[in-house]
Backbone as CSV, one residue per row, in Angstrom:
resi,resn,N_x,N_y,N_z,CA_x,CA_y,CA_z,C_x,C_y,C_z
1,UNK,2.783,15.403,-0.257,2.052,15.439,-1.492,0.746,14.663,-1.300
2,UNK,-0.323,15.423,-1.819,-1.566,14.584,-2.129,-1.930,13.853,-3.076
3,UNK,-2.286,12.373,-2.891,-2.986,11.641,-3.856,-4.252,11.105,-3.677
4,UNK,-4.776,10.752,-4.484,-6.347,10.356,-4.781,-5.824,8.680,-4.567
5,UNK,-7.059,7.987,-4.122,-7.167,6.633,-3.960,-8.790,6.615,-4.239
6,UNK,-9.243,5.401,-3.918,-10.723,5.076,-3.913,-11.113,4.132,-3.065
7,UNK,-12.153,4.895,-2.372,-12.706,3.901,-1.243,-13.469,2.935,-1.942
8,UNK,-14.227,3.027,-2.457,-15.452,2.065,-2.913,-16.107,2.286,-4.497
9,UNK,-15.916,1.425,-4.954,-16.940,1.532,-5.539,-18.618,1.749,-5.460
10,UNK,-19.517,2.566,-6.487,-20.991,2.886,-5.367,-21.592,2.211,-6.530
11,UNK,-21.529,1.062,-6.347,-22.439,0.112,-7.086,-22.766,-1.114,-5.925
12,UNK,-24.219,-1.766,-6.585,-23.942,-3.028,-5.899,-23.627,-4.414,-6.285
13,UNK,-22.921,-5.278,-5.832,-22.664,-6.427,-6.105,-23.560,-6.833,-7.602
14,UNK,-24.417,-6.732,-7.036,-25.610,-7.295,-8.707,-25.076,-6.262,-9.747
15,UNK,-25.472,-4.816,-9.505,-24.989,-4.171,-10.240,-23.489,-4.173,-11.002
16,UNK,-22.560,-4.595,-10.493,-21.510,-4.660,-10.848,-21.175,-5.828,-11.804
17,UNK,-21.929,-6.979,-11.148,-21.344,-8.141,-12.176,-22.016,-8.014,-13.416
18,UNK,-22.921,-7.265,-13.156,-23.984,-7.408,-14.732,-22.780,-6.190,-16.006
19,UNK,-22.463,-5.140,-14.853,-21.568,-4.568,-16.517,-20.198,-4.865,-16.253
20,UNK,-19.213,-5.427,-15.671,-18.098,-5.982,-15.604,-17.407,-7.090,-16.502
21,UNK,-16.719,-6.667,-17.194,-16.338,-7.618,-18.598,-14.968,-8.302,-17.968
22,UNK,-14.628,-8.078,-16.796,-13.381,-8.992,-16.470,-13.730,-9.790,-15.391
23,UNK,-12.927,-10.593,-15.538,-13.006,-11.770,-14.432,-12.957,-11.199,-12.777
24,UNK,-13.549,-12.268,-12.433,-14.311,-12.428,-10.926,-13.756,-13.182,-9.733
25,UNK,-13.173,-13.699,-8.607,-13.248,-14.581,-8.656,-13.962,-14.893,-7.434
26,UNK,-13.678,-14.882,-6.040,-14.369,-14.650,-4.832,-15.635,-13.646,-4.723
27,UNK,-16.715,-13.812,-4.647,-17.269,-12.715,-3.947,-18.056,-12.968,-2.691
28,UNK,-17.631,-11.833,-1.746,-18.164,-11.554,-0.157,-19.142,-10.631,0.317
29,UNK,-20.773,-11.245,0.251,-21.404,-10.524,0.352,-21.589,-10.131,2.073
30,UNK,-22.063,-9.160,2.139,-22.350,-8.525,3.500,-23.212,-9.327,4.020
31,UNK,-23.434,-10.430,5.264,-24.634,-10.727,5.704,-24.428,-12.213,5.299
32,UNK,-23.990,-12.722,4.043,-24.268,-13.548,3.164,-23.391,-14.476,2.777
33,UNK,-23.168,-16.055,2.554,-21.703,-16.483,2.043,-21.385,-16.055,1.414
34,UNK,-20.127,-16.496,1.243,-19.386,-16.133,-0.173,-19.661,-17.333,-0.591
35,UNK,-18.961,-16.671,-2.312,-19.551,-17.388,-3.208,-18.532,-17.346,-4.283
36,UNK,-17.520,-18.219,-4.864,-17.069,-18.317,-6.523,-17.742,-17.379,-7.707
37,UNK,-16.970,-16.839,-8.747,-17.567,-16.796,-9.848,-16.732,-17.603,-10.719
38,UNK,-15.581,-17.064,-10.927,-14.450,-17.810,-11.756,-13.675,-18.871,-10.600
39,UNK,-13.027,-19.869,-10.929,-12.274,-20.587,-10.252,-11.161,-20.755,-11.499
40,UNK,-9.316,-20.593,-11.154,-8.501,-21.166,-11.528,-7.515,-19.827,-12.619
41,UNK,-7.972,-18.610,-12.060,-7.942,-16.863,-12.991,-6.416,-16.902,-12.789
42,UNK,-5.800,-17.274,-13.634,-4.353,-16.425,-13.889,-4.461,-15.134,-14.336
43,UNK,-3.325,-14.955,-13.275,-3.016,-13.417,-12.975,-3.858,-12.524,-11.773
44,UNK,-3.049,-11.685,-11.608,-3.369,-10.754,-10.098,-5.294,-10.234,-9.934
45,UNK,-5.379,-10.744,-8.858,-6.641,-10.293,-8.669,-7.104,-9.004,-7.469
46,UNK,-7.652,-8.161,-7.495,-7.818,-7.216,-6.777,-9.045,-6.790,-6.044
47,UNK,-8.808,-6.448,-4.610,-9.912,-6.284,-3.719,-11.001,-5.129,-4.247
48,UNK,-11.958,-5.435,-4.191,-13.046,-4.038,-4.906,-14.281,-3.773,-3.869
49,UNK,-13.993,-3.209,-3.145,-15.122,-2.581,-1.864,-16.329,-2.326,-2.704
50,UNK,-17.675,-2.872,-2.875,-19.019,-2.602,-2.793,-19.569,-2.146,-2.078
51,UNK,-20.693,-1.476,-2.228,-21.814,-0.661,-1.762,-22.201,-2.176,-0.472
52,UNK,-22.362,-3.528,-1.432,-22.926,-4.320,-0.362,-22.118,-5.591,0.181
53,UNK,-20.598,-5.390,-0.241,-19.752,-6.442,0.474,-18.273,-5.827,-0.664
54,UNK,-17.834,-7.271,-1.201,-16.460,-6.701,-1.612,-16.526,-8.446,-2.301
55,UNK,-14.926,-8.170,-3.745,-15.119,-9.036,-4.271,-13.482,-9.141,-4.539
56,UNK,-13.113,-9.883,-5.297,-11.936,-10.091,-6.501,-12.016,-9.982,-7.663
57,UNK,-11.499,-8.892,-8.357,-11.204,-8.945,-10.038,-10.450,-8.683,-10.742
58,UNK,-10.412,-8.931,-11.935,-8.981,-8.451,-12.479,-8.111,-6.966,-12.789
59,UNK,-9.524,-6.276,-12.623,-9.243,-4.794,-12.614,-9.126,-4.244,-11.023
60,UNK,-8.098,-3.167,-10.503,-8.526,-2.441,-9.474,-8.990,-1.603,-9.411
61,UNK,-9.468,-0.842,-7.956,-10.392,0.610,-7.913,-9.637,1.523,-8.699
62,UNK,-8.887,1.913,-8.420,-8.298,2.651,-9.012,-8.230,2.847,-11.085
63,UNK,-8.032,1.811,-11.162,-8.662,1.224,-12.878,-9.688,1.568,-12.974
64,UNK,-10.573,1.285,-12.269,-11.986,1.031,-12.472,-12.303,3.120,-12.346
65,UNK,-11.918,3.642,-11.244,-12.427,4.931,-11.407,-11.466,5.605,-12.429
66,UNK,-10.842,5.169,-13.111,-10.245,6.323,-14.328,-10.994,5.705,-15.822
67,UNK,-11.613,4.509,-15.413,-12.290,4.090,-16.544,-14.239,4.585,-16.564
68,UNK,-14.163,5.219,-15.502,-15.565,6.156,-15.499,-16.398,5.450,-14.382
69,UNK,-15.993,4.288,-14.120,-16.816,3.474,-12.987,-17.226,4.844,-11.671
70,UNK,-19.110,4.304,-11.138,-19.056,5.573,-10.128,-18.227,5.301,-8.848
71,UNK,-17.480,6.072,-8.443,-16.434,5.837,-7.246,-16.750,6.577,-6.080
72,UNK,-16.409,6.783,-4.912,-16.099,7.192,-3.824,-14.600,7.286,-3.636
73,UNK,-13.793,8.332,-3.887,-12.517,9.076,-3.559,-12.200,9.571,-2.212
74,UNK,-11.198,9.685,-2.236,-10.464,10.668,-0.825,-9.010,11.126,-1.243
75,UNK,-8.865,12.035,-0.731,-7.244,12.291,-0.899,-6.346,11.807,0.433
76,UNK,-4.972,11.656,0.509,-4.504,10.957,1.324,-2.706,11.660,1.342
77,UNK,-2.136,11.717,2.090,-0.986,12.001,2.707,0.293,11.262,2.006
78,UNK,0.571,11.352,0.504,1.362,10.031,0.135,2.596,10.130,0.705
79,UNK,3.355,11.136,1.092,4.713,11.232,1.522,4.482,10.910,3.081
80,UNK,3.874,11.018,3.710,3.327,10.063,5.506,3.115,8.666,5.457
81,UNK,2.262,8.083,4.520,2.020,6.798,4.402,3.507,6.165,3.929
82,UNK,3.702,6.516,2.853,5.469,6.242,2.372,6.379,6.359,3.557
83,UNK,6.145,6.739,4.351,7.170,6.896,5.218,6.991,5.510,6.266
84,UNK,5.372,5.398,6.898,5.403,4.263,7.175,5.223,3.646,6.890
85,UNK,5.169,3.010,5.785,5.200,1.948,4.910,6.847,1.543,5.239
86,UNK,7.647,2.386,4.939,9.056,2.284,5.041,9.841,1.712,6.690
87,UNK,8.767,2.441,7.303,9.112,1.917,9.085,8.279,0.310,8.922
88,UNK,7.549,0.365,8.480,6.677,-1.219,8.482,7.671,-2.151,8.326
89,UNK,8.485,-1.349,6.748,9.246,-2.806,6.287,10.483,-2.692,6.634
90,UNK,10.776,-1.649,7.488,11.592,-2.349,8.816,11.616,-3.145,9.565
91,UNK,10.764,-3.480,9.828,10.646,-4.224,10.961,10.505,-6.324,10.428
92,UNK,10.731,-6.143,9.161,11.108,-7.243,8.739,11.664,-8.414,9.190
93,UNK,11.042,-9.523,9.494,11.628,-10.682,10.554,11.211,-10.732,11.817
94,UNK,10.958,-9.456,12.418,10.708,-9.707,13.524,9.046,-10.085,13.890
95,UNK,9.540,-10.894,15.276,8.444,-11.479,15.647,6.964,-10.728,15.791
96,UNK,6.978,-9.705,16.842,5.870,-8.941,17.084,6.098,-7.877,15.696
97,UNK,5.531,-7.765,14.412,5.573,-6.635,13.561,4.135,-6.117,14.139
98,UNK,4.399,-4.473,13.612,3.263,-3.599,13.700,1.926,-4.065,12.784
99,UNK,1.337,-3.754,12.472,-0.095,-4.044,12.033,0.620,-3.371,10.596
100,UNK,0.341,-3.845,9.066,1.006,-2.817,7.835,-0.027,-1.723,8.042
101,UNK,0.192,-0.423,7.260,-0.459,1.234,7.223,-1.285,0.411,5.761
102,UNK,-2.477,1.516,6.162,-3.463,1.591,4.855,-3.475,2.768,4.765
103,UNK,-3.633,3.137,2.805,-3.521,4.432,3.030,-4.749,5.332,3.110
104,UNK,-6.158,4.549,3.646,-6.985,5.504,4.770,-6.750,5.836,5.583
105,UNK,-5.853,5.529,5.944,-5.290,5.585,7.684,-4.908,7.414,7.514
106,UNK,-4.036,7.712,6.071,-3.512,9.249,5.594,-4.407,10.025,5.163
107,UNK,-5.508,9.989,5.485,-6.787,10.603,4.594,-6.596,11.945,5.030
108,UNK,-6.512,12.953,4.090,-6.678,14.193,4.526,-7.734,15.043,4.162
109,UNK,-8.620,15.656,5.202,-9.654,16.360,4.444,-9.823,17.442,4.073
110,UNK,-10.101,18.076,3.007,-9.467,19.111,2.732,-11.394,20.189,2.156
């Protein structure tokens, strides 16, 4: 089965914090330190790929592109990735584990 994910958001860092109404907390610019916005954010924070680095917020890509944000999509292999995802967390405890699957890794192009 195919599912949709999101590579990136196609905004940039500036662009983003200026219309973003949820919390922040790390951001990693390309080239550039990082830098705090929020310090001390209860509750889950989520990786958000930029046009010019990547950040933490309270919303994910996935949120963010069903809420109209401009995105960059792909479709992806969900019953392949599920599968190794499932061999990954086999391998539970042991010393040498495999690297975990991303599900770019299932990208299918269609």
């Amino acid at each position: 089965m195919l599912k949709k994910n999101v590579r990136r958001v196609n905004l940039t860092i500036d662009e983003f914090l200026c219309d973003y109404d949820g919390c922040v907390g790390y951001v990693y610019p390309m080239g550039e330190d990082s830098y705090y916005i929020h310090s001390n954010i209860q509750g889950e924070l989520y990786d958000i790929q930029l046009l010019d680095g990547s950040l933490f917020a309270t919303n994910g890509m996935m949120e963010l592109e069903e809420g109209g944000w401009p995105c960059e999509t792909y479709l992806y292999d969900a019953d392949a990735y599920q599968k190794a995802v499932d061999a990954f967390n086999d391998t539970a405890g042991q010393d040498d584990r495999p690297v975990p699957p991303f599900k770019f890794q299932f990208e299918v192009r269609v």
